[in-house]
C-alpha positions in Angstrom: 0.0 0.0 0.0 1.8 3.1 -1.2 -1.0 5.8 -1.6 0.0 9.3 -0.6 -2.3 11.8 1.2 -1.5 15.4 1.8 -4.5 17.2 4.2 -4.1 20.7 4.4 -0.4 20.8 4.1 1.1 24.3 4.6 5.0 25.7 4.3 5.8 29.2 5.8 8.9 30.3 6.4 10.9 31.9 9.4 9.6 35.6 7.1 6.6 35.0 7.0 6.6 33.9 3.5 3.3 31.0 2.9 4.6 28.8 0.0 2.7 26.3 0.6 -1.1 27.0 1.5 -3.6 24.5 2.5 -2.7 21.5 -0.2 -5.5 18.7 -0.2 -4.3 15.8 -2.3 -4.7 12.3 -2.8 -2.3 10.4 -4.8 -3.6 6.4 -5.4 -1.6 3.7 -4.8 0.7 2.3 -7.7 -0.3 6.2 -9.5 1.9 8.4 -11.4 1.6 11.3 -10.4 3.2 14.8 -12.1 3.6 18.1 -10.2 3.5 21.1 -12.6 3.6 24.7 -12.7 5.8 27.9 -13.6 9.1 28.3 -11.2 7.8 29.4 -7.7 4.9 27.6 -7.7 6.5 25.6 -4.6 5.9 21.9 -6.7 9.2 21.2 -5.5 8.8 22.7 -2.2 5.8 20.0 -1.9 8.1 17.2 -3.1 10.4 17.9 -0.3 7.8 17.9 2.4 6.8 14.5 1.1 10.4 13.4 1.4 11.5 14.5 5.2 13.6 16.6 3.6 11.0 20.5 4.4 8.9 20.6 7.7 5.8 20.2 7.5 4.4 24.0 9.2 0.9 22.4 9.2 -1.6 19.5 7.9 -1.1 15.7 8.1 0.9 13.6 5.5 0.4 10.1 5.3 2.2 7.0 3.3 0.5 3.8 3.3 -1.4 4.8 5.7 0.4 6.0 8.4 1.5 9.4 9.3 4.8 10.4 8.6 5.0 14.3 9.1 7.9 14.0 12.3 9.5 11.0 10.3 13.1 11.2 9.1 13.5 10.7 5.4 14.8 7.1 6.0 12.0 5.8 8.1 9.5 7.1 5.0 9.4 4.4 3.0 10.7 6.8 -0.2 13.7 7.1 -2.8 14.1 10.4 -4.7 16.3 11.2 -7.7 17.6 14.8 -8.0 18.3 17.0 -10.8 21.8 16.4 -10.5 21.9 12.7 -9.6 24.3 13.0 -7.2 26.7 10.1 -8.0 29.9 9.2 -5.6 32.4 10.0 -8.3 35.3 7.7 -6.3 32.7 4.9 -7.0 31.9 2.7 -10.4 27.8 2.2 -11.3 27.4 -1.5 -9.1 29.2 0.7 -5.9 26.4 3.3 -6.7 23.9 1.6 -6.9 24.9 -1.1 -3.9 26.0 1.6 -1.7 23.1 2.3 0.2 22.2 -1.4 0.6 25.5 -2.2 2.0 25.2 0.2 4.7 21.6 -0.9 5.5 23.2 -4.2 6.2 21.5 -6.3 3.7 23.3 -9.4 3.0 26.2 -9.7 -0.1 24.2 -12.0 -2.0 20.8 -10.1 -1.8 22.4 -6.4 -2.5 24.1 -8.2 -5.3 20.8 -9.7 -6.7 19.1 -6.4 -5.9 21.7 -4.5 -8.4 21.8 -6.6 -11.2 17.8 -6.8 -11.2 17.9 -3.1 -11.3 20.6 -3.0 -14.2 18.9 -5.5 -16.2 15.8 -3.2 -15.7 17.4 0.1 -17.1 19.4 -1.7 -19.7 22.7 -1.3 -18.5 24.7 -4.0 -17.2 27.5 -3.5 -19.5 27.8 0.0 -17.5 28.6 -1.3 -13.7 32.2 -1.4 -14.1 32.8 2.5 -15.0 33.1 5.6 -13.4 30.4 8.1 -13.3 33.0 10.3 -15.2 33.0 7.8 -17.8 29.0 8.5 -18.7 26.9 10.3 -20.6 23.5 11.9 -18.9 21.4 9.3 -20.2 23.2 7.0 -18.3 24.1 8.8 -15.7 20.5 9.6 -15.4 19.7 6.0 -15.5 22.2 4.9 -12.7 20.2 7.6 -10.5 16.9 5.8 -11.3 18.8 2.4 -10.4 19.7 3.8 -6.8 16.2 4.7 -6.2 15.0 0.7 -7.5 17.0 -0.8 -5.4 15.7 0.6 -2.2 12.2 -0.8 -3.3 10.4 1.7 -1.7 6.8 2.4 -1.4 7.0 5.8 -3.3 9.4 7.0 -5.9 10.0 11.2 -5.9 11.7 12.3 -9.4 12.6 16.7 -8.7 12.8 17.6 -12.9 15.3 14.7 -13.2 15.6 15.2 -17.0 15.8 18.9 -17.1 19.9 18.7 -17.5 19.0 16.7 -21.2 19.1 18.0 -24.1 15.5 17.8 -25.8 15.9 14.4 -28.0 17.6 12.6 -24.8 14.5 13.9 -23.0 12.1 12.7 -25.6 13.9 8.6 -25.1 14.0 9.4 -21.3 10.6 9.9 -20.9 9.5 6.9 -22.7 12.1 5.0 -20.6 10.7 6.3 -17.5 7.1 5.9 -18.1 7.7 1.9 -19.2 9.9 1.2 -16.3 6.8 2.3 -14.1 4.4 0.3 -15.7 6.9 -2.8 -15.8 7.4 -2.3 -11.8 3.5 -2.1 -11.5 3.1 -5.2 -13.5 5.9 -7.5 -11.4 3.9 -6.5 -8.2 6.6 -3.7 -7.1 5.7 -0.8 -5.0 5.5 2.1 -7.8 3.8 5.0 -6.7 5.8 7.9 -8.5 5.5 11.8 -7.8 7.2 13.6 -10.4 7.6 17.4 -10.5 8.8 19.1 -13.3 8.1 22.7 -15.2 7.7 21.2 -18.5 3.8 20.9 -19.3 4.7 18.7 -22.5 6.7 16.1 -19.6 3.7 16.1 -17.5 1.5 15.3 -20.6 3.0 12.2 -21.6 4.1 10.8 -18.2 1.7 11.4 -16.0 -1.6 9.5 -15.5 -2.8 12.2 -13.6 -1.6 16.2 -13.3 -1.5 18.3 -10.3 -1.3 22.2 -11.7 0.0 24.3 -9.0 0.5 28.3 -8.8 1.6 30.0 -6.4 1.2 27.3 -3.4 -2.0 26.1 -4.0 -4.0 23.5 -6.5 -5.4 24.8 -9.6 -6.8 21.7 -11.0 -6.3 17.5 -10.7 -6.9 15.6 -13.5 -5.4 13.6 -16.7 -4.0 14.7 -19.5 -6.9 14.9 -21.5 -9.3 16.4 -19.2 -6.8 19.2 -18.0 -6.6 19.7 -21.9 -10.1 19.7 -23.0 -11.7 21.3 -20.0 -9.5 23.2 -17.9 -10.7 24.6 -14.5 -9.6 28.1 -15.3 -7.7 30.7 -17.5 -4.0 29.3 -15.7 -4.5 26.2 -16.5 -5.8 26.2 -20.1 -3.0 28.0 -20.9 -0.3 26.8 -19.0 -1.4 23.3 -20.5 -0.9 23.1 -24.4 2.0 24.4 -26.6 1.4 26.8 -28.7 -0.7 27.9 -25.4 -4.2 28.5 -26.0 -5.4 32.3 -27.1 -7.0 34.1 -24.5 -8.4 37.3 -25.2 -10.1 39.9 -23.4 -14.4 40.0 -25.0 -17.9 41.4 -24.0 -20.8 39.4 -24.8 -22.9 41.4 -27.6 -25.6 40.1 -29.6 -26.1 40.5 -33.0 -30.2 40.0 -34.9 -30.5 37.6 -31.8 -27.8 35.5 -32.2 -25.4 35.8 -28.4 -21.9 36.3 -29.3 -18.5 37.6 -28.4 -16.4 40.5 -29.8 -12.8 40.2 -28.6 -11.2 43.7 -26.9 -8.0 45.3 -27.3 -6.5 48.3 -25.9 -7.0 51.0 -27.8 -7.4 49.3 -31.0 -9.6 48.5 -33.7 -12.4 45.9 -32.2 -12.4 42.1 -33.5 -15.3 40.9 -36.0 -18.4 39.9 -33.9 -18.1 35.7 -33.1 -21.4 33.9 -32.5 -21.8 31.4 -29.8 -23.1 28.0 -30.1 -26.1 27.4 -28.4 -24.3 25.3 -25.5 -22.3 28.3 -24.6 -24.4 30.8 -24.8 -26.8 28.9 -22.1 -24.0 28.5 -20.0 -22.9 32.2 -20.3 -27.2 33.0 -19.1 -26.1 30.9 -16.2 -22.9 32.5 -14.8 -21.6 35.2 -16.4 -22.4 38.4 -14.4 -22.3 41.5 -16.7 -20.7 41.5 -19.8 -16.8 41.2 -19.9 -15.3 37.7 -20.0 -12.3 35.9 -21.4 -12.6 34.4 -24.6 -10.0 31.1 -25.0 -9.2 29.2 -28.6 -6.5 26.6 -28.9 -4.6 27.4 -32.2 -5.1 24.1 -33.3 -8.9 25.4 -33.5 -8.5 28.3 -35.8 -7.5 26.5 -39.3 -6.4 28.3 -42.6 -9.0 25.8 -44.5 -12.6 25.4 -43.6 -13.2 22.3 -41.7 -14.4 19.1 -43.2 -17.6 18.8 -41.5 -18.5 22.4 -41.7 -18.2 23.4 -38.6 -16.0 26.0 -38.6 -16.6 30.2 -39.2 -14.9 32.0 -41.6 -13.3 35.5 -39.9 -11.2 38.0 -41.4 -7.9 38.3 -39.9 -4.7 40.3 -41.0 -1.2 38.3 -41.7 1.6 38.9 -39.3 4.0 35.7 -39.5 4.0 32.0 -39.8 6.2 29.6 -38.5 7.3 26.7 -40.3 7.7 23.6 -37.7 7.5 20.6 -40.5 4.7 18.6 -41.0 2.5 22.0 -39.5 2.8 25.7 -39.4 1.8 28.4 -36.8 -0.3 31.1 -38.6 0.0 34.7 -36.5 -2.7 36.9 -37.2 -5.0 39.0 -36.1 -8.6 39.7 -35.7 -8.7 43.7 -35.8 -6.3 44.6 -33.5 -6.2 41.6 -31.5 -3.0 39.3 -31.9 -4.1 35.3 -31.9 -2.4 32.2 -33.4 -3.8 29.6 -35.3 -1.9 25.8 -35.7 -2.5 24.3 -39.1 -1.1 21.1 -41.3 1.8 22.3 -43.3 -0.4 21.6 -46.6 -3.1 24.3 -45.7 -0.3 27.0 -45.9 -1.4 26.8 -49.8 -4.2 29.7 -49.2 -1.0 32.0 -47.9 0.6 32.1 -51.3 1.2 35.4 -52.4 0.1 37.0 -49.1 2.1 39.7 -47.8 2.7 40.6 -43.9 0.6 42.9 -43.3 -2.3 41.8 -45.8 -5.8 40.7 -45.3 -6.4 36.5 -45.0 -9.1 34.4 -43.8 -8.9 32.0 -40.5 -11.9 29.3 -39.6 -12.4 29.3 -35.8 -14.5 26.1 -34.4 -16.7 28.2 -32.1 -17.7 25.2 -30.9 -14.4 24.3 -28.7 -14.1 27.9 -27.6 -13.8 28.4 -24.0 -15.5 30.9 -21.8 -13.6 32.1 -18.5 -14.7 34.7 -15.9 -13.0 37.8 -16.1 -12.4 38.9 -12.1 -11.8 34.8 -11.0 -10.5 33.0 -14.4 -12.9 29.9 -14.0 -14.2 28.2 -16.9 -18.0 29.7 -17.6 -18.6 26.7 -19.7 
């Protein structure tokens, strides 16, 4: 039993500073969990109370079941890997990864088995008789991970472990990661994981559920999909997603009857007039006081080419760059004065030929995956 509980968990410091304020969490047993969130937002701060390794000012934490808060980091039941790995550079890979075994006092033959098991996990016996000098960060990365398996502990804590990759080590390390988690799951190894990082495309891929912090407190739990298609609020819809979703400034105006939006700029010329669907208008009847909101699109949404099934609305937009990633471009434009992106395949960029910066184009918004978010509180209207 490895679940993890957090019940009003606070940090403040000697200053006064509150970094942490009043977390609530549940994290299941066998779960992988990702902590995420811009620098400050005290997700590693959190991981550290979970270790021993930050008191806890206030609130109860438990690990399977029992609580834990005046525990030393040893008695926890927990292995972490740091940024930095922190490998005895006197010491080849089996001395690093036997080390804390053999000062436990676990018998030759068991730390032994324990190691190899663990290399033969990671894929790298061949590296136990070299030097941490003698490694690249993949592997160094991986002898890290090994240090932590060996322990078998009830929860593993990864602080941005791959942040000191470069991206295309990242992308393998992630995948590497992710199975090893699953493969401890399936042999009946303790495998709860809590894994903070600052990289929202990381949390998407490795986490079966996200945990979006700002500023010491939850924003929103979920999984990747929900936390994509229905954020709680403004942060996290655009904290999650790359190119981040637009979000614009609009009043509610209707037009012959039909509810819609106009987006607002400072000063500027005002966007074309957007209808609402008939889902989001309701919505809007229901919450939205007055008539200023946020209006949120997720470039992906705005096209260059109708879409298939009709469903889309033709607006007229000015040309201010493109992007070319590949197999998809980023289309910048704007409605009026009002600067938004749009993400299309790299075929579409076709209807661009012969258009200047500056000049007049068409985009094709699908109205009907806009979001709504309350101006004063940033929750989701719809």
């Amino acid at each position: 039993m490895a679940q993890v509980s957090l019940r009003g968990i606070e940090k403040v410091y000697p200053n006064g500073f509150k970094a942490v304020n009043g977390v609530d969490l549940e994290i299941r047993d066998g779960e992988f969990m990702v902590f995420v969130g811009p620098s400050g937002c005290a997700k590693s701060t959190l991981l550290r109370m979970i270790a021993g390794l930050e008191r806890i000012t206030s609130g109860q934490l438990e690990i399977g079941g029992r609580t834990v808060n005046e525990l030393p980091p040893k008695q926890r039941g927990i292995a972490m890997v740091f940024q930095n790995y922190a490998l005895y550079p006197h010491m080849k890979v089996y001395d690093n990864l036997a080390f804390g075994l053999k000062l436990s006092g676990l018998p030759k033959a068991e730390v032994d088995q324990r190691v190899r098991h663990a290399a033969k996990l990671l894929e790298m016996e061949a590296l136990l008789d070299r030097y941490p000098k003698q490694l690249s960060g993949g592997q160094a990365q991986r002898v890290a991970v090994g240090r932590a398996i060996v322990k078998k502990p009830e929860v593993f804590l990864f602080d941005e472990p791959l942040s000191n990759l470069d991206a295309k080590l990242r992308a393998s390390m992630r995948v590497r990661l992710t199975d090893l988690h699953r493969t401890l799951r399936d042999q009946g190894q303790p495998a709860t994981v809590v894994y903070v990082t600052h990289d929202q495309v990381e949390a998407m891929t490795m986490g079966e559920r996200i945990c979006v912090l700002k500023a010491g407190e939850i924003q929103q739990v979920d999984t990747p999909t929900a936390l994509y298609e229905r954020p709680a609020n403004a942060f996290v819809a655009s904290f999650i997603g790359s190119p981040e979703m637009n979000i614009r400034p609009a009043e509610r105006q209707t037009v012959d009857g039909q509810p819609g939006v106009r987006l607002l700029f400072e000063g500027g010329q005002p966007s074309p007039w957007l209808p609402l669907p008939a889902e989001r208008a309701q919505a809007l009847d229901r919450n939205l006081t007055g008539a200023r909101l946020q209006f949120g699109i997720r470039p992906e949404h705005i096209g260059l080419q109708p879409r298939a099934d009709g469903r889309s609305m033709a607006v007229a937009a000015t040309l201010r760059s493109v992007e070319h990633m590949g197999n998809e471009v980023f289309a910048h434009v704007s409605l009026g004065d009002v600067p938004i992106t749009a993400r299309a395949p790299a075929e579409d960029l076709v209807v661009l030929q012969g258009v200047a910066r500056g000049a007049a184009c068409t985009v094709h918004l699908h109205m009907a995956a806009a979001h709504l978010f309350d101006t004063a509180s940033g929750a989701r209207l719809c």
